[in-house]
N, CA, C and O atoms as a GROMACS GRO file, in nm:
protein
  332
    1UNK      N    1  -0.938 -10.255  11.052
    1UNK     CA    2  -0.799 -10.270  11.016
    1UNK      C    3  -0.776 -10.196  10.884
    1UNK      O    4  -0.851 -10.206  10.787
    2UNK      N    5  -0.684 -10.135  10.887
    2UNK     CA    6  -0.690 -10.025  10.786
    2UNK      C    7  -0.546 -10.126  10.715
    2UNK      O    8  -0.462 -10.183  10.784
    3UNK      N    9  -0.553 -10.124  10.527
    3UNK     CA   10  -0.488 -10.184  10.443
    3UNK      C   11  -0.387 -10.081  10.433
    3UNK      O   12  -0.409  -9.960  10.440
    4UNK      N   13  -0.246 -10.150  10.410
    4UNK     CA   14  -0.154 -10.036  10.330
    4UNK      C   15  -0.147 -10.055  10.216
    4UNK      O   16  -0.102 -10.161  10.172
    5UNK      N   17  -0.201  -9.926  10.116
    5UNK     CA   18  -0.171 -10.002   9.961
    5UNK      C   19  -0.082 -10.032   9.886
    5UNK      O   20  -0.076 -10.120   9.800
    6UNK      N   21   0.018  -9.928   9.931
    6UNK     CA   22   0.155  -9.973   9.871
    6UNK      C   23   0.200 -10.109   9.911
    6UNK      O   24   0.226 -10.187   9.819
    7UNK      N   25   0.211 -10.146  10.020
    7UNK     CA   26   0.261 -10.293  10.043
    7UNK      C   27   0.174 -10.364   9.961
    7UNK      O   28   0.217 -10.446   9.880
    8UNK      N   29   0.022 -10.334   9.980
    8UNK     CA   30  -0.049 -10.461   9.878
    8UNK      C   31  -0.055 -10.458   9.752
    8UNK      O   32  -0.088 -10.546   9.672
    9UNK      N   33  -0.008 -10.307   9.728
    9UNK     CA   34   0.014 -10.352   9.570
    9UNK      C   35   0.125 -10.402   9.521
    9UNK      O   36   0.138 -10.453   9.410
   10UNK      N   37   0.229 -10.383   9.626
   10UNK     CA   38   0.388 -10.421   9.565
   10UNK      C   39   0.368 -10.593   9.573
   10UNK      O   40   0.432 -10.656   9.489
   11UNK      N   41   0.293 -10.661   9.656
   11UNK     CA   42   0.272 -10.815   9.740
   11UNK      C   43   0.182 -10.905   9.614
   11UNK      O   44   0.200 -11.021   9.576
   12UNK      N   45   0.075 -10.797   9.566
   12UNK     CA   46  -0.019 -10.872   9.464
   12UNK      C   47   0.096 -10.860   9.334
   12UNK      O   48   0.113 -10.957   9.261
   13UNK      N   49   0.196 -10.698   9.306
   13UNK     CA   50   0.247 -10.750   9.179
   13UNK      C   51   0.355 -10.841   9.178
   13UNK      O   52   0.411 -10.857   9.070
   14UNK      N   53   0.400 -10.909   9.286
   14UNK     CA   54   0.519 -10.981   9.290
   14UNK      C   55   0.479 -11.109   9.266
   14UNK      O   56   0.546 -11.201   9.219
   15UNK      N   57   0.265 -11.110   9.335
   15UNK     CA   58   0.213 -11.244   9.284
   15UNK      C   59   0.203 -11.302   9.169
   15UNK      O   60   0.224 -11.417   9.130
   16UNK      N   61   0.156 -11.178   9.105
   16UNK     CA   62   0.076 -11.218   8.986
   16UNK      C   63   0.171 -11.197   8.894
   16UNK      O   64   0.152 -11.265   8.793
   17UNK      N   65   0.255 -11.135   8.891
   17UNK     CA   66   0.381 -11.121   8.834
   17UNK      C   67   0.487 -11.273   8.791
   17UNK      O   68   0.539 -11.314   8.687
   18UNK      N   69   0.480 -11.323   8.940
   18UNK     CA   70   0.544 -11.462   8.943
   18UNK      C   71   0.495 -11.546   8.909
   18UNK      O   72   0.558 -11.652   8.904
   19UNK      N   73   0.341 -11.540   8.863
   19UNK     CA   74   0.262 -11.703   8.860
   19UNK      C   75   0.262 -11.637   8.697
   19UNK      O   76   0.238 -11.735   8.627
   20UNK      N   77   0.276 -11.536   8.622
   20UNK     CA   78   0.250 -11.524   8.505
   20UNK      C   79   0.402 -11.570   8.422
   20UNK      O   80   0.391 -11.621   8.310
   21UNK      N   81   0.526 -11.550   8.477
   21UNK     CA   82   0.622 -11.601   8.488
   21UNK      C   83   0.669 -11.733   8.491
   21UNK      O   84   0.736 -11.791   8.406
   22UNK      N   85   0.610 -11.790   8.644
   22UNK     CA   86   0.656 -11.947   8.602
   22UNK      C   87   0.545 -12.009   8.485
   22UNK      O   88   0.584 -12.084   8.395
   23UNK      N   89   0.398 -11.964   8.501
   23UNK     CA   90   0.342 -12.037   8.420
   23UNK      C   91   0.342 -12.037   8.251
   23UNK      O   92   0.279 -12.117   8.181
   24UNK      N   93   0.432 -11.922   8.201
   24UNK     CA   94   0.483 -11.936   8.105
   24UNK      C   95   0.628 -12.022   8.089
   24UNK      O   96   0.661 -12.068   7.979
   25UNK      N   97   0.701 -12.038   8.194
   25UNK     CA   98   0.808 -12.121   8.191
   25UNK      C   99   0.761 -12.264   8.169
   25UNK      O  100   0.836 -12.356   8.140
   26UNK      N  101   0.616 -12.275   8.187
   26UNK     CA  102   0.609 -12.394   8.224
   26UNK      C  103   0.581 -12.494   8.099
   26UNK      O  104   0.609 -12.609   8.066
   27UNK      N  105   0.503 -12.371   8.047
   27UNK     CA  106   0.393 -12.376   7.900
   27UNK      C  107   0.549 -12.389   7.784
   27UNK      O  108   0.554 -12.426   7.667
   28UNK      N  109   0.638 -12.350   7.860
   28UNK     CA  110   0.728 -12.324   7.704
   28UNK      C  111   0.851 -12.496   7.721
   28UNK      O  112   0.901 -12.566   7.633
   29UNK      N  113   0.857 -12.504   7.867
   29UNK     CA  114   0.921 -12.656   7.833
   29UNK      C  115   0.858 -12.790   7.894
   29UNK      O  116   0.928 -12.889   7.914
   30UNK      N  117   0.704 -12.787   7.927
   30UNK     CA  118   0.666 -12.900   7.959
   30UNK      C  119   0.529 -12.886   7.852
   30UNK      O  120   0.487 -12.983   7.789
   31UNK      N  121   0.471 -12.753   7.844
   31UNK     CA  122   0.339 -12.702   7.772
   31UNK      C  123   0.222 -12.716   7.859
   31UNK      O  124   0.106 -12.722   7.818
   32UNK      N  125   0.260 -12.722   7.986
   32UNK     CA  126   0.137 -12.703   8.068
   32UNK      C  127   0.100 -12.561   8.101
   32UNK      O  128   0.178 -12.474   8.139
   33UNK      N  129  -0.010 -12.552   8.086
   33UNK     CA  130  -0.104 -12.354   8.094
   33UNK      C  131  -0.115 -12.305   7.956
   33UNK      O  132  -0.134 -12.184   7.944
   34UNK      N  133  -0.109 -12.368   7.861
   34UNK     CA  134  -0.090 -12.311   7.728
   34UNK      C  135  -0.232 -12.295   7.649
   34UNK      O  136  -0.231 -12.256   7.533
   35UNK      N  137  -0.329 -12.320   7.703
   35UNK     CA  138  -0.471 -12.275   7.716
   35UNK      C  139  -0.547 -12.097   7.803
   35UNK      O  140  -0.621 -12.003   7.772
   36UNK      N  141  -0.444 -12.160   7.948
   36UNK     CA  142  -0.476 -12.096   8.013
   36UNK      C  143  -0.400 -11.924   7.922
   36UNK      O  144  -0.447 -11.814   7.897
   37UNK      N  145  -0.278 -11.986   7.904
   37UNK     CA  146  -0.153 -11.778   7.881
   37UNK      C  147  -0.264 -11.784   7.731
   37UNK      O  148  -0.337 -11.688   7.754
   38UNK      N  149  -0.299 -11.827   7.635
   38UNK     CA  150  -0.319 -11.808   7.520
   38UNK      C  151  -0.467 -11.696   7.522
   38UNK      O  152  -0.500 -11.598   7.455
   39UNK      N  153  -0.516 -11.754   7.610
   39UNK     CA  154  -0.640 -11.704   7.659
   39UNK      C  155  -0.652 -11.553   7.714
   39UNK      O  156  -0.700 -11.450   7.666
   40UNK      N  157  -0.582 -11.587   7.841
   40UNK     CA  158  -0.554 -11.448   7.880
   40UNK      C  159  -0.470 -11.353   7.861
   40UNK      O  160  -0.487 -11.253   7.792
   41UNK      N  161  -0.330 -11.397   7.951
   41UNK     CA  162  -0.205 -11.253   7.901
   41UNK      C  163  -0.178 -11.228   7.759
   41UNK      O  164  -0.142 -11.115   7.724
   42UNK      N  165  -0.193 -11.331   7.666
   42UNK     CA  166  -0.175 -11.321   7.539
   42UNK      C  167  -0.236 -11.216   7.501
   42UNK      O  168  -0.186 -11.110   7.461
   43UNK      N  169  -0.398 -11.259   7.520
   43UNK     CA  170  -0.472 -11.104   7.462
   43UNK      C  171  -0.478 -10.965   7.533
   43UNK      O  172  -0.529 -10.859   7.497
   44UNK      N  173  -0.404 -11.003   7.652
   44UNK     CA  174  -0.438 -10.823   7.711
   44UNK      C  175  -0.317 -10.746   7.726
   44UNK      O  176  -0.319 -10.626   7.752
   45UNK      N  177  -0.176 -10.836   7.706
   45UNK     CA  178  -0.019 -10.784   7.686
   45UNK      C  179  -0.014 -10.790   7.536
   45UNK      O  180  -0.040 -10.876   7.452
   46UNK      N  181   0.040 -10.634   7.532
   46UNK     CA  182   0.085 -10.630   7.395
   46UNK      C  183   0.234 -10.692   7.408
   46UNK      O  184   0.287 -10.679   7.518
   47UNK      N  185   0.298 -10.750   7.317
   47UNK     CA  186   0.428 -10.836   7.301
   47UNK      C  187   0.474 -10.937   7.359
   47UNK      O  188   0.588 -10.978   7.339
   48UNK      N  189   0.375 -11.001   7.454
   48UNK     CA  190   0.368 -11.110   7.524
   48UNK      C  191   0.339 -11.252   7.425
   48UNK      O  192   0.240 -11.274   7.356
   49UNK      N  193   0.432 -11.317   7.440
   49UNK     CA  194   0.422 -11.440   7.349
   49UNK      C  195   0.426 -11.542   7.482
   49UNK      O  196   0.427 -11.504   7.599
   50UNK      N  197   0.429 -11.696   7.430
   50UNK     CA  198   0.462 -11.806   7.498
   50UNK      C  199   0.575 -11.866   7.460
   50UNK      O  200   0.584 -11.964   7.388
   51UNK      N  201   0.699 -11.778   7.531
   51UNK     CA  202   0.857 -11.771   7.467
   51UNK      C  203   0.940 -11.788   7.608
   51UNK      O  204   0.883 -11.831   7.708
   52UNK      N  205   1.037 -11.763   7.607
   52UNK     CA  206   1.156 -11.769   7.732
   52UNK      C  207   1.168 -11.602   7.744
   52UNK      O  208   1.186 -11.542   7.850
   53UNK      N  209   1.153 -11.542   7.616
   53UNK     CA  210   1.187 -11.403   7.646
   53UNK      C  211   1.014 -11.317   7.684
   53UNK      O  212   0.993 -11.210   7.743
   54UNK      N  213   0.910 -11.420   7.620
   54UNK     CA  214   0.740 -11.383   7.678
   54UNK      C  215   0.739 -11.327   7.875
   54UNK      O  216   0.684 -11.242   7.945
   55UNK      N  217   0.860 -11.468   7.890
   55UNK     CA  218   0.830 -11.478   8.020
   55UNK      C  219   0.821 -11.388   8.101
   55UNK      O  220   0.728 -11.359   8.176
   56UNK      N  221   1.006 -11.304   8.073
   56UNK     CA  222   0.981 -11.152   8.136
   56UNK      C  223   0.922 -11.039   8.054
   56UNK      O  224   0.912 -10.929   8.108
   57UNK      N  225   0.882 -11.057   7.930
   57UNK     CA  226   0.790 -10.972   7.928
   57UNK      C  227   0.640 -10.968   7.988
   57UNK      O  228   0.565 -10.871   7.998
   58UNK      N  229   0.620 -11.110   8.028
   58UNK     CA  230   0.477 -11.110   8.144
   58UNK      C  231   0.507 -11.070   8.291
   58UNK      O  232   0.448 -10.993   8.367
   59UNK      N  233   0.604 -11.139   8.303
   59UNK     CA  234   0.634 -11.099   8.454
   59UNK      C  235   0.663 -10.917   8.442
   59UNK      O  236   0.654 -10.863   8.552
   60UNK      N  237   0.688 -10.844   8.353
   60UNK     CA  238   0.706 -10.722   8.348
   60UNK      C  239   0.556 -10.647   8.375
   60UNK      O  240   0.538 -10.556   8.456
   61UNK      N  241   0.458 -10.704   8.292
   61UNK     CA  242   0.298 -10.685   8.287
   61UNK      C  243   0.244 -10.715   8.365
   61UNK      O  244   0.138 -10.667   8.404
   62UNK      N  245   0.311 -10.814   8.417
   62UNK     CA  246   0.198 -10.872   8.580
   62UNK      C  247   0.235 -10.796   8.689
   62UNK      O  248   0.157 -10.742   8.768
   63UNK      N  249   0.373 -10.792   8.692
   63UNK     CA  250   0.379 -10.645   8.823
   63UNK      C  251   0.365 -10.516   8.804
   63UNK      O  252   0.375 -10.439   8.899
   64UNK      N  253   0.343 -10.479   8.697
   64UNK     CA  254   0.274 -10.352   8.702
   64UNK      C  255   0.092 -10.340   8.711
   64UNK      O  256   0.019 -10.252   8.757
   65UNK      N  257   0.058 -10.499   8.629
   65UNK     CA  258  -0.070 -10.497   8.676
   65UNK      C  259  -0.137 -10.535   8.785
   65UNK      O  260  -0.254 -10.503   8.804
   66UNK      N  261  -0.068 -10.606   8.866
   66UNK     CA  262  -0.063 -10.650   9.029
   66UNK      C  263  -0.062 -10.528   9.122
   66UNK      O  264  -0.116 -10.512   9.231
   67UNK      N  265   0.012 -10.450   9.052
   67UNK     CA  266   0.049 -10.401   9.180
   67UNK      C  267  -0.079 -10.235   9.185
   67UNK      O  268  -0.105 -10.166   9.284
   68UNK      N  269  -0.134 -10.218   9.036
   68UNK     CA  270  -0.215 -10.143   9.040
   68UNK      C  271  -0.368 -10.164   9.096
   68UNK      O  272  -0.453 -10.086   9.139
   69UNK      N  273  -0.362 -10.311   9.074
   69UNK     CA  274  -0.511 -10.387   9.142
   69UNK      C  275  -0.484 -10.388   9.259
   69UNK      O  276  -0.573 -10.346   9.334
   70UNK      N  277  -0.354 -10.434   9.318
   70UNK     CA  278  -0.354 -10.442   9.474
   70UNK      C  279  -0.382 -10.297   9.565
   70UNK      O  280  -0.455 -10.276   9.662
   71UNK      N  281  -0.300 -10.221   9.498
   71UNK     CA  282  -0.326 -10.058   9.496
   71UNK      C  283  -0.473  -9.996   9.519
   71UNK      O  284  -0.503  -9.949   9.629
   72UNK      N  285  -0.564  -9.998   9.406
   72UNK     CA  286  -0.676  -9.941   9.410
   72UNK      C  287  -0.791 -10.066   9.487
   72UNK      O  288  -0.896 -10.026   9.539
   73UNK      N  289  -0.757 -10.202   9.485
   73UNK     CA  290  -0.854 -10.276   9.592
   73UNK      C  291  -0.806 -10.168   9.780
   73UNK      O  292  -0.879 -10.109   9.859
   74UNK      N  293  -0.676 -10.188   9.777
   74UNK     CA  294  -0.621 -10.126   9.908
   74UNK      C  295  -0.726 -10.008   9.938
   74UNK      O  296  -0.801 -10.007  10.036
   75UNK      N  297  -0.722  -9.915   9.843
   75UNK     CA  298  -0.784  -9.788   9.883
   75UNK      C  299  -0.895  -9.782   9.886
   75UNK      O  300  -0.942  -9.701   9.965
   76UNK      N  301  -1.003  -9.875   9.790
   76UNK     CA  302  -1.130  -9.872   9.805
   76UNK      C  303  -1.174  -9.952   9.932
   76UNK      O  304  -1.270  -9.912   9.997
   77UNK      N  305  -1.114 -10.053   9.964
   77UNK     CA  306  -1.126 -10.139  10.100
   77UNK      C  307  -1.108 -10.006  10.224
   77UNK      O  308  -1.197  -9.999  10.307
   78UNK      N  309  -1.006  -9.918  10.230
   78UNK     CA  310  -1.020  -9.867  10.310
   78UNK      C  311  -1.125  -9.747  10.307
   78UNK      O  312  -1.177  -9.700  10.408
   79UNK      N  313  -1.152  -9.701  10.162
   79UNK     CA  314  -1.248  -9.596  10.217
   79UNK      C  315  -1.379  -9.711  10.222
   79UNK      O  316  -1.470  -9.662  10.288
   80UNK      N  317  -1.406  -9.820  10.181
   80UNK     CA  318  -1.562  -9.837  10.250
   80UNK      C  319  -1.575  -9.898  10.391
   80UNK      O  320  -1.679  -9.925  10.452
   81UNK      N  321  -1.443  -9.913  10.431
   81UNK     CA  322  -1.473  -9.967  10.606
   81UNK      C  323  -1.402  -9.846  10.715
   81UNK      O  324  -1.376  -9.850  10.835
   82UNK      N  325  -1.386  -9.751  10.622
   82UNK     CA  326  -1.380  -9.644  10.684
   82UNK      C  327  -1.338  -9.604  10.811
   82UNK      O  328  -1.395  -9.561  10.911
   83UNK      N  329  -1.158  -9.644  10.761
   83UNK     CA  330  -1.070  -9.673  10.859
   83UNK      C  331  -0.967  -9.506  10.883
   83UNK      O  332  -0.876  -9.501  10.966
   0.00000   0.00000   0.00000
C-alpha cells in the first residue's frame, strides 16, 4: 500500500498542531500539561510561551512541524516497501 505524503503530512500537521493548541489552552486556564509544553514546545519554538496568544503561535509550529514529519515518514515508508 503505497502512502500519500501530502495527505499525511497535511493529517499529522492538523494533529499535532491541534493537541499543541488545546494543550496549551488547557495549561493556561485549568494548568494542566504545564510540565509537559515547558519541556518540550517551549524549548524547540522560538516565541512560544504558555499564553492565549502561545497557543496559535504553537498551533502555527505544530503544523508546519506535523506536516513535515508526516511528509518525510510518507516518503521513506514508501521507498522502503517499495511501492
Amino acid at each position: 500500500m503505497k502512502l500519500k505524503p501530502l495527505a499525511l503530512g497535511v493529517a499529522a500537521g492538523v494533529l499535532w498542531g491541534g493537541c499543541v493548541f488545546l494543550t496549551t489552552l488547557l495549561s493556561v486556564y485549568a494548568g494542566y500539561g504545564t510540565a509537559f509544553l515547558e519541556a518540550l514546545p517551549q524549548s524547540f519554538y522560538p516565541g512560544y510561551k504558555i499564553t492565549l496568544t502561545g497557543s496559535f503561535i504553537g498551533l502555527g509550529y505544530g503544523l508546519i512541524d506535523g506536516f513535515i514529519f508526516g511528509l518525510i515518514f510518507a516518503w521513506i515508508y514508501n521507498k522502503a516497501a517499495k511501492v
